[in-house]
N, C-alpha and C positions, 0 to 999 in steps of 0.2 A: 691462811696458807695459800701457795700458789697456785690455781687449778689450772694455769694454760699448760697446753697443749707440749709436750716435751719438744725442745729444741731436734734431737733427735725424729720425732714423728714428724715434724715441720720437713725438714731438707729432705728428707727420702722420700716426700711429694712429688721430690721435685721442682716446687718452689723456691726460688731467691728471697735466699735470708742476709740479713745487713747485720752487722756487729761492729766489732772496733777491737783493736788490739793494742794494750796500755800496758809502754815501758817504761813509765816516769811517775805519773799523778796517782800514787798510790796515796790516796785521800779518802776521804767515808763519805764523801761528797760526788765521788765520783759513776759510783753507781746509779744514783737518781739522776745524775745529768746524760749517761749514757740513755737513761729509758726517756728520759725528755728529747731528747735528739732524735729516737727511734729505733736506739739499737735494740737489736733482740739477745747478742750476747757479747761476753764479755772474756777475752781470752789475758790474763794475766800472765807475762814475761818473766818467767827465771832465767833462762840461758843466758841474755847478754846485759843482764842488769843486778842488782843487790839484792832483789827481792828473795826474803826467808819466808818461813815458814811460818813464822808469828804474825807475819805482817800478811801474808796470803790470807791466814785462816780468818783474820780479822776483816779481810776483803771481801772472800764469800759472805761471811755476817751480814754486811751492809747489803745483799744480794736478796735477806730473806725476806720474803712476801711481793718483791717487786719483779716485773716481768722480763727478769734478764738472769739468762742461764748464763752463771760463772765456771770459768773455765783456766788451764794453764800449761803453758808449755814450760815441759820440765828442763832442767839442761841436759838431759842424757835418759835412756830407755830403762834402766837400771828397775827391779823388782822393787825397791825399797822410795825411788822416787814420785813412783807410779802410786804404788798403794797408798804412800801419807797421804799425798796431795787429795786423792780421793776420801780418804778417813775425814779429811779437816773441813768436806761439802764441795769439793771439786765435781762438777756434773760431766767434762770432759777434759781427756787431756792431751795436749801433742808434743807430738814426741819428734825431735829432728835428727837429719839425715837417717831415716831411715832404706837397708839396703839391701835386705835381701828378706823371701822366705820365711828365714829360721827365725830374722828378730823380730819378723811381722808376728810370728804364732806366741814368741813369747810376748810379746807387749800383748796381745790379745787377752791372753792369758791372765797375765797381770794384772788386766783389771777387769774382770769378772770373778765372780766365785766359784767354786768348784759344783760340778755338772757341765761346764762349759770355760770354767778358768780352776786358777790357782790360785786366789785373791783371799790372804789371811783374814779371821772374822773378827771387828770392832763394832761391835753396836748399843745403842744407845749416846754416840758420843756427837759430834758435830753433824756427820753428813744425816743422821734422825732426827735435826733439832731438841737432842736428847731427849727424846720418845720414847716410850715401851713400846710394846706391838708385836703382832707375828714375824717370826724370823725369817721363817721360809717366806712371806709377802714382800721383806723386806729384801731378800736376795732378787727376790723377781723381778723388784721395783726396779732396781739397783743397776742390776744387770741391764737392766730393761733402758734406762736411760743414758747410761752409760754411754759418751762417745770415744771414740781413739782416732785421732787425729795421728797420720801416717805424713811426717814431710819426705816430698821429693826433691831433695836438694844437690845431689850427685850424680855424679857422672854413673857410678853406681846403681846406685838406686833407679835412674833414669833406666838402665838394662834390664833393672828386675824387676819393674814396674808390673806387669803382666803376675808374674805370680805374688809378688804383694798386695795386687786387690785381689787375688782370688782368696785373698787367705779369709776364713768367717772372723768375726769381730773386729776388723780393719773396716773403719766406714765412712774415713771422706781420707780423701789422697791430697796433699797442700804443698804447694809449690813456693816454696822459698828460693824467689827467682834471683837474689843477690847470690847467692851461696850456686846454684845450679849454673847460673852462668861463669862464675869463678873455677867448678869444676870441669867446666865445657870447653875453658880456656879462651872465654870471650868476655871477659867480666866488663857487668853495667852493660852490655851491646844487645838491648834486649830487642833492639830490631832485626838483627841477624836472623837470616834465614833457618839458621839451625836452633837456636831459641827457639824463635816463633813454632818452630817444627815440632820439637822436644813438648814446650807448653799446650800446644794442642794433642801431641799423644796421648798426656796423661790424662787430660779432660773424658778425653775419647774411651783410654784407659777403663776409667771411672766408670763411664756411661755401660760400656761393655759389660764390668762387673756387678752394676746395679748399685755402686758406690759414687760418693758425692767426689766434686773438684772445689778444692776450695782454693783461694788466693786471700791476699791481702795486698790491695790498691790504696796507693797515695794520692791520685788524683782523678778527674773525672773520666779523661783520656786510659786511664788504666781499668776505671771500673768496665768501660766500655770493651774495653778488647779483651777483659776477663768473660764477661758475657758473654761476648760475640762467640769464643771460642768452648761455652759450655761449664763455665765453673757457676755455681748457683750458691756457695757459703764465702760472702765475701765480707773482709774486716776491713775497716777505715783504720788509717795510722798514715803514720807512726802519729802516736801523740804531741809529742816534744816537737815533730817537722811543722804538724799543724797550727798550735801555739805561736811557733816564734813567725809563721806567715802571717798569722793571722795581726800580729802586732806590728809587723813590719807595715801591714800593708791600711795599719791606721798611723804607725808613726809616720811613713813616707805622705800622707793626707796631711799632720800636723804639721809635718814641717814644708810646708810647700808655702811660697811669698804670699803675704797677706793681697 
């Protein structure tokens, strides 16, 4: 069994944690290559990609005993997307554009159990390694590890930032900077002054509410000025970008005159 430190107790350190976010290589090979790289966790893509539910569950699987907290962004806040995902060993989940308030209480909600959510009871099934055990330990556990990833990707959202990390059980704020600059009416212009402006609110945002800023950086130039600005949960990707660099830049070696 895994005895580290829950992903969760890690970043509320305060500490910079490194993970990776996989839209493509949904393989059973993939999770030992993330914890050989260093990732500490692993956020699985449904919104802009094929990925079901059979093939998630079978994801977190490959997840068990090794020191990488699996995790997934649903495509929508919905009660019924939140809960599976967690039933099948989801240890966290994110949720996008979120925009106000009202949906930060329910997505909290949704994934906790009641005393502090409304999170229907399955137990014994995937997320207990089908275990017996005390129920109530298991709600605590549960609850207790539980992350909710909150994207700020709207123009929205970006307004209501402030009372979205106030809300309890909301605990890293993520900026899906493709989508927030599209809503900003600057799209891809992530040097814009109002960008940069927005990106650093929400960091601040974070810092203020005693919640995390997380990002997701493509290159080293971005893990840097994700830093610089306070986000400390940051995920490598895209997968699929990395791969075909990484091959280009042995092809363009191979093919160069003998």
């Amino acid at each position: 069994m895994n005895t580290q430190v829950p992903l969760k107790h890690e970043i509320m350190s305060g500490r910079t944690v490194a993970g990776a976010m996989v839209f493509e290589f949904f393989t059973p090979g993939i999770s030992s290559m993330l914890v050989n790289s260093g990732a500490r966790f692993a956020i699985y893509d449904m919104e802009h990609t094929g990925l079901g539910y059979e093939t998630l569950k079978w994801l977190f699987a490959t997840c068990a005993g090794l020191p990488l907290t699996p995790m997934v962004r649903v495509p929508t806040g919905e009660y019924t997307w939140i809960a599976r995902a967690l039933d099948i060993g989801a240890h966290g989940i994110m949720v996008p554009m979120v925009e106000s308030k009202e949906q930060a209480q329910l997505l909290a909600q949704s994934c906790r159990y009641p005393g502090t959510g409304r999170r229907g009871a399955a137990f014994g099934f995937a997320q207990c390694n089908y275990q017996d055990g005390s129920v109530a330990e298991k709600i605590k556990r549960y609850n207790d590890r539980t992350l909710m990833i909150a994207q700020i990707e709207t123009e929205r959202g970006l307004d209501n930032v402030e009372s979205i990390a106030a809300v309890e059980g909301i605990d890293v704020l993520w900026v899906g900077h493709f989508d927030l600059s599209n809503f900003m009416g600057i799209p891809a212009q992530f040097d814009h002054p109002d960008f940069v402006k927005a990106m650093t609110h929400v960091a601040q945002v974070a810092k203020k509410h005693c919640k995390v800023a997380g990002f997701m950086a493509t290159d080293p130039a971005w893990i840097a000025k994700a830093k610089n600005m306070g986000y400390t949960l940051i995920a490598g990707g895209t997968d699929t970008g990395l791969l075909q660099q990484s091959f280009k830049n042995l092809i363009d070696v191979i093919e160069l005159p003998a």
